[in-house]
C-alpha positions as CSV (number, residue, x, y, z in Angstrom):
1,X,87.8,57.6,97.9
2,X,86.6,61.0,96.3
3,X,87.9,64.2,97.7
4,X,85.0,66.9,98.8
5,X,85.0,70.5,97.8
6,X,87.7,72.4,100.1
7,X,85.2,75.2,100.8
8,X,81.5,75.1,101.8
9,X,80.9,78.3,100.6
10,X,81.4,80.2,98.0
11,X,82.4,83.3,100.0
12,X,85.1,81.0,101.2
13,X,86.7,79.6,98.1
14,X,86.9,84.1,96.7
15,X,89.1,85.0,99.6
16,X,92.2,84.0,98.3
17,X,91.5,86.3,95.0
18,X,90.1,89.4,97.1
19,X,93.0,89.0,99.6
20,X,95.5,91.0,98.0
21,X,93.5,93.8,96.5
22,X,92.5,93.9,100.5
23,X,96.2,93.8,101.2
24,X,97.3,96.4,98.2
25,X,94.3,99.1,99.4
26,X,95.1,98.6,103.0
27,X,98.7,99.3,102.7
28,X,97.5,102.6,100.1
29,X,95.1,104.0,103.1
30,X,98.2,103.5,105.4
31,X,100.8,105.8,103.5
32,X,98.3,108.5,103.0
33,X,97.3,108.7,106.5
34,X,100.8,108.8,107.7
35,X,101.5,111.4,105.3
36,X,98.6,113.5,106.0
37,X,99.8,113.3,109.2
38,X,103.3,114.1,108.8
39,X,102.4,117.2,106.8
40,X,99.0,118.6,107.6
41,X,97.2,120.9,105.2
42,X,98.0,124.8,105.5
43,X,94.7,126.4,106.5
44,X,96.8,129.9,105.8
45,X,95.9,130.6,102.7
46,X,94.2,134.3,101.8
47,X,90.6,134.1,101.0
């Protein structure tokens, strides 16, 4: 008995190397949001 491929598509069989840049730029996005939101720009400045 011959084992199949584990993935039917090749989309499929990708998604465990795209997973953690996914992860990595998720987690980025996160921390610059709350920050922004911690500290918001000063629109003060002299023109």
């Amino acid at each position: 008995m011959t084992a199949g491929p584990l993935a039917s598509h090749s989309a499929v069989t990708a998604i465990p190397f795209f997973l953690p840049t996914i992860v990595v730029v998720a987690v980025i996005v996160v921390v610059v949001w709350r920050d922004r939101r911690r500290h918001p720009p000063d629109d003060s400045e002299e023109r």
